[in-house]
C-alpha positions as CSV (number, residue, x, y, z in Angstrom):
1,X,0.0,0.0,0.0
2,X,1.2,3.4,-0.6
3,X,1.6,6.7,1.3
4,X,-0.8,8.1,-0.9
5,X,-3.6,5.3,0.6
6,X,-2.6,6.3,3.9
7,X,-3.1,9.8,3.8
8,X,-5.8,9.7,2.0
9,X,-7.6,7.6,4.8
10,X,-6.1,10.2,7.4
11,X,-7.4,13.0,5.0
12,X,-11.5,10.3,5.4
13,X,-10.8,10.1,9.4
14,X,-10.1,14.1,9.9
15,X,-13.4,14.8,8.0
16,X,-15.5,12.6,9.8
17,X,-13.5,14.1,13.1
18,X,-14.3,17.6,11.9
19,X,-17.9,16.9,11.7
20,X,-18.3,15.3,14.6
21,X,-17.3,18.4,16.5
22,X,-19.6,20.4,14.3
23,X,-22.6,17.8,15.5
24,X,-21.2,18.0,18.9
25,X,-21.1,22.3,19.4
26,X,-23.6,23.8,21.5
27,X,-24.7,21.1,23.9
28,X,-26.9,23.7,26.4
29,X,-28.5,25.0,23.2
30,X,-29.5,21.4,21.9
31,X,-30.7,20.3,25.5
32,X,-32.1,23.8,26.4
33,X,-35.1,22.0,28.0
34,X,-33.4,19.4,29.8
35,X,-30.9,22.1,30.7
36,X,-33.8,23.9,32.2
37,X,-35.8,21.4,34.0
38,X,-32.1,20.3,35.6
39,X,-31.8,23.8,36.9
40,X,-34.8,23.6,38.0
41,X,-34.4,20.6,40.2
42,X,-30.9,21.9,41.4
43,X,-32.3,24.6,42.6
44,X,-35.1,23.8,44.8
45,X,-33.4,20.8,45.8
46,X,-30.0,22.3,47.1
47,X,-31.0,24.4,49.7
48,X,-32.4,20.9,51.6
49,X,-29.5,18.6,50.7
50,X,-27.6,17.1,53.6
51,X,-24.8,14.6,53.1
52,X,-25.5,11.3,55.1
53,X,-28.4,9.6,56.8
54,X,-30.9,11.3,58.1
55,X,-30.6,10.5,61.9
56,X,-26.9,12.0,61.5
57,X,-26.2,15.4,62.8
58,X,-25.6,17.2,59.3
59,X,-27.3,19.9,58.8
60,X,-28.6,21.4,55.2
61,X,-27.3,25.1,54.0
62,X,-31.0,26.1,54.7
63,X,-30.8,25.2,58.6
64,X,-27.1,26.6,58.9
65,X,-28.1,29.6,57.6
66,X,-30.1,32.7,58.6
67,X,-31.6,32.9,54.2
68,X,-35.3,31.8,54.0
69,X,-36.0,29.1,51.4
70,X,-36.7,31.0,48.4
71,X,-33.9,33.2,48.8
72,X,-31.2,29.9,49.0
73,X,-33.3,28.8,45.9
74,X,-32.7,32.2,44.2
75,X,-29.1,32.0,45.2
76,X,-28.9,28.3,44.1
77,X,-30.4,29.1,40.3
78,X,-27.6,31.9,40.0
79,X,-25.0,29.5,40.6
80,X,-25.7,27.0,38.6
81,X,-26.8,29.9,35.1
82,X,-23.2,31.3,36.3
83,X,-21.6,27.7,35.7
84,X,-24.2,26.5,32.6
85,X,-22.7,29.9,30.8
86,X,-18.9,28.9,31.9
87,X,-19.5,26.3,30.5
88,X,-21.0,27.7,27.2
89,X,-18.2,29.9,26.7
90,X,-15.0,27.2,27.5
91,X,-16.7,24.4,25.4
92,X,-17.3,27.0,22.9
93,X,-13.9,28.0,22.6
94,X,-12.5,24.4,22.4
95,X,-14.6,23.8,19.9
96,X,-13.5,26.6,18.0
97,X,-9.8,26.0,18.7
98,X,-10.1,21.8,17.6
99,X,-12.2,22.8,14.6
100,X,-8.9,25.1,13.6
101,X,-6.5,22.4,14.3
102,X,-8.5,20.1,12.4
103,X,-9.1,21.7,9.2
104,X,-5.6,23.1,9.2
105,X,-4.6,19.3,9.0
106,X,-7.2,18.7,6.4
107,X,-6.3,21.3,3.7
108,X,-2.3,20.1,4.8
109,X,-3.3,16.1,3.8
110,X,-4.7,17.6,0.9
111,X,-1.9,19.7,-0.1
112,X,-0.1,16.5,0.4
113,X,-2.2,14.2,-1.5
114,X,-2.3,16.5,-4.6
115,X,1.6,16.7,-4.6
116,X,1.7,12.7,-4.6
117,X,-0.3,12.5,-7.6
């Protein structure tokens, strides 16, 4: 087999890598709904959480502090929109930066390719 069979089956592979990324991009705006209804759970279910059993002496955030329920829930939503739009924003750049590095080794395999022939 020649070189020019192998890089043309790298050249196959990077495609098919390049658009899985491109399927891949933008999970939270694919799942928005599951996104949401997760949220939603985090939220009013974080302010009661303790770690343990129940006839421990762990206390939840809500009995350690002095916030009322709604308020923990308020503060619990915030967190977790602050980490869904880290998130966003660092998968979004990776994305960005792998799709570079990607198709700059597709248009060099082709560059290659076309020299061999």
């Amino acid at each position: 087999m020649s070189a020019k069979y192998y890089k043309e089956k790298h050249l196959q592979a990077t495609r098919y890598k390049i658009e899985n990324v491109i399927r891949q991009q933008d999970f939270l705006s694919r799942h928005r709904w599951k996104v949401i209804a997760a949220g939603i759970v985090f939220s009013f279910w974080a302010p009661t959480y303790t770690q343990g059993h129940y006839s421990s002496k762990r206390m939840s955030i809500l009995e350690k502090t002095d916030y009322t329920y709604l308020k923990l829930v308020m503060l619990c939503a915030s967190v977790y929109m602050v980490l869904c739009i880290l998130y966003h924003l660092s998968s979004r750049y990776q994305d960005k930066k792998k799709l570079k590095e990607l198709k700059k080794l597709e248009k060099r395999l082709e560059k290659e390719i076309s020299e061999l022939d």
